[in-house]
N, C-alpha and C positions, 0 to 999 in steps of 0.2 A: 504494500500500500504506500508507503513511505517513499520506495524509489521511483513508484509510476506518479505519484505528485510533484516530484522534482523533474523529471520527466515532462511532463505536461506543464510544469511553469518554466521551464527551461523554454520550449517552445513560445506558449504567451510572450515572454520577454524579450523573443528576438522579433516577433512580431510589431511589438509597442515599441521597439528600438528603433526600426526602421522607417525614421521619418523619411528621407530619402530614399522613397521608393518609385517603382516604375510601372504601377499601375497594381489595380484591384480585381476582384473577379470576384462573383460570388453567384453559389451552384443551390437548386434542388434537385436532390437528385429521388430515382423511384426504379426498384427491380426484384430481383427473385435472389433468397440467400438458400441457397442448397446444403444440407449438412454432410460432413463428410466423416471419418472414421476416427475417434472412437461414438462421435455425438450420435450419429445416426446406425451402430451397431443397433443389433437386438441381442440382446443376454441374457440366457435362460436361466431362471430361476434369479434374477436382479434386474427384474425389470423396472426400477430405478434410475437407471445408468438407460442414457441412451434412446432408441428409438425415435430418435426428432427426422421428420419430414420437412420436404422445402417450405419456406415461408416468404413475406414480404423483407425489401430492405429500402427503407427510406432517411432520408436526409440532408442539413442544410448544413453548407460550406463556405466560408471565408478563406482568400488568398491576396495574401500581397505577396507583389511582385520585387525582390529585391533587386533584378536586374531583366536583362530580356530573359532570360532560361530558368535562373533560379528563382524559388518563391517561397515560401512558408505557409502550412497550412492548420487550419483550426476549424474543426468540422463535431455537430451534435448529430447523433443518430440512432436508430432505432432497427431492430429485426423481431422479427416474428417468427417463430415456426411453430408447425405444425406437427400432432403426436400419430405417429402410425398406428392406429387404432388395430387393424390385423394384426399385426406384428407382436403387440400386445395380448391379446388376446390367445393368441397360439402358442404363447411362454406362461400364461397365466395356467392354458387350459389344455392340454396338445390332444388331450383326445376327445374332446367336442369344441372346440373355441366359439361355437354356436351357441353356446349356452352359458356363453359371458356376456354380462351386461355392465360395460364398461364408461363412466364416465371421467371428464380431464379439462384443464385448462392448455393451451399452450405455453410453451417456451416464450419469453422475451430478454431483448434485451435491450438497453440504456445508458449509450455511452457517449462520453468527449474524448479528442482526442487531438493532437498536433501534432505536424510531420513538417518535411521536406518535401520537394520535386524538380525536378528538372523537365524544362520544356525544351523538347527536341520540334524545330521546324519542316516538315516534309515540304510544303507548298506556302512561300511566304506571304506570311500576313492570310493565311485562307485555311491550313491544315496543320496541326502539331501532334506530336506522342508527348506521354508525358509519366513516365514513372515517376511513384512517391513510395515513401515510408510513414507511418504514421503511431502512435503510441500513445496511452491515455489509459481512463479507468472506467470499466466496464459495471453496470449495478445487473444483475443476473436474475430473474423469478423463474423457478422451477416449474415447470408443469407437475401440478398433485394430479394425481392418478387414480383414480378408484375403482374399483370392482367386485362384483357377486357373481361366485361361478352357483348355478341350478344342475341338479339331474335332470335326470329326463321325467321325473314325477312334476316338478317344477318346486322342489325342497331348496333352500337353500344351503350350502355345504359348506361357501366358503367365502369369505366378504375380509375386503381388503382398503383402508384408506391410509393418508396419510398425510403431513404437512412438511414445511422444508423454512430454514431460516438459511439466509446466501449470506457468503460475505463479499464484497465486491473483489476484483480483481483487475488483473493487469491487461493491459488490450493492445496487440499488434493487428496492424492492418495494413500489410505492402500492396499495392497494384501498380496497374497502369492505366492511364485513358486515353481517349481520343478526342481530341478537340477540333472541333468543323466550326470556320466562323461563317453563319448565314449573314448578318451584319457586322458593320464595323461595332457594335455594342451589345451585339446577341450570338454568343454559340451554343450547340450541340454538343452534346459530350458524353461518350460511348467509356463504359468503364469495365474490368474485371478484379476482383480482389480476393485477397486471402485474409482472412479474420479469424481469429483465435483470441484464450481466456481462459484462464482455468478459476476454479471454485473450489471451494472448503462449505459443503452442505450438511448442516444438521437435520436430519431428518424423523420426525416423530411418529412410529408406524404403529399401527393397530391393525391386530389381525385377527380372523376366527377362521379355524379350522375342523371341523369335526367336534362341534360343541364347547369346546375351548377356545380363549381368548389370549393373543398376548401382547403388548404392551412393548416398544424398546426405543429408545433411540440411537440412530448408526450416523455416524458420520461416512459424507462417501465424495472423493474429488472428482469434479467435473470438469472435465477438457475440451471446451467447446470451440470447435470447427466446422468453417464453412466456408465456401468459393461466393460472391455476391458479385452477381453480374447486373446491367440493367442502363439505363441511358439521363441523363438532366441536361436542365436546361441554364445555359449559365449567362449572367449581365455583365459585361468588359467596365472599366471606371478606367 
């Protein structure tokens, strides 16, 4: 926590530093963040851990330009994802997953964050590339997860919920975009990214099995990744 706030005021500060700078830019952007592995495993018998499906990724961006290529960036954002509800289901249940009745929140998350980039020109003044690095503090809400597995009588057998307390954590997020200027004060901006974050999850579970009840809390670390691709729309200053 400690080093991703120095981190991120590290960045603020070369930003506010820079009164001599060479123009401004600022991005919304809107796309699809895909999970990748270990976020979007499924893990039998811990189905806890994992299972996240694609979701939204949206967000608003500040950049000053400290020269023509380089710039410094300071961006709020948000993702979504979604819980693979089968997946679930067939680790809860494997030999009827039909007769789980399963309900869930989604995954989110809520972060800032400041980087670097370098603007490469392909077609002057009309077309750029643009790798960045970015790093910041990520606030994480777990998806609770709940479930009643039934026989086939329609008895209940097995009923499972839970709660989860995050602690925030640390947020890398390198990409690169593509900048297309339709005017000299409006471009397009095509991006792909890697995001990552890991968590420290207390979790409060309550379980019945077979007439018995039990009660525990587990801590369990969450390493969340995902590729977020998608397109914004950005204003030149």
């Amino acid at each position: 926590m400690k080093h991703a706030l120095i981190i991120l005021f590290s960045f603020l500060s070369l930003g506010v530093l820079a009164q001599k700078y060479n123009g401004f830019r600022l991005s919304a952007n809107m796309g699809v963040s895909t999970p990748v592995k270990p976020f979007n495993s499924t893990v039998e018998d811990d189905f806890m851990k994992g299972h996240a499906s694609s979701g939204i990724d949206v967000g608003f961006q500040g950049e000053v330009f400290l020269s023509k290529k380089w710039s410094t960036l300071l961006r709020f954002g948000y993702n979504l994802f979604e819980v693979n509800d089968e997946a679930i289901k067939r680790d809860a249940y494997p030999a009827n997953p039909d007769n789980v009745e399963l309900s869930h929140t989604p995954y989110q998350n809520l972060y800032v964050s400041g980087g670097a980039s370098f603007n490469q020109p392909l077609i002057k003044n009309k077309f750029d590339v643009q790798p960045y690095v970015m790093a910041g503090i990520n606030l994480f809400k777990n998806a609770e997860k709940d479930y009643v597995v039934q026989n086939n009588a329609g008895e209940v057998v097995e009923r499972f919920n839970s709660k989860a307390v995050v602690d925030p954590g640390l947020f890398l997020n390198p990409g690169v975009s593509f900048n297309y200027a339709v005017l000299s004060f409006l471009e397009l901006r095509f991006y792909t990214e890697f995001s990552g974050s890991d968590h420290l999850i207390d979790l409060d579970i309550s379980s019945m099995k077979n007439n018995s009840t039990v009660t525990e809390t587990r801590e369990v670390e969450y390493n969340l990744r995902s590729v977020n691709t998608g397109a914004a729309l950005s204003l030149r200053f």
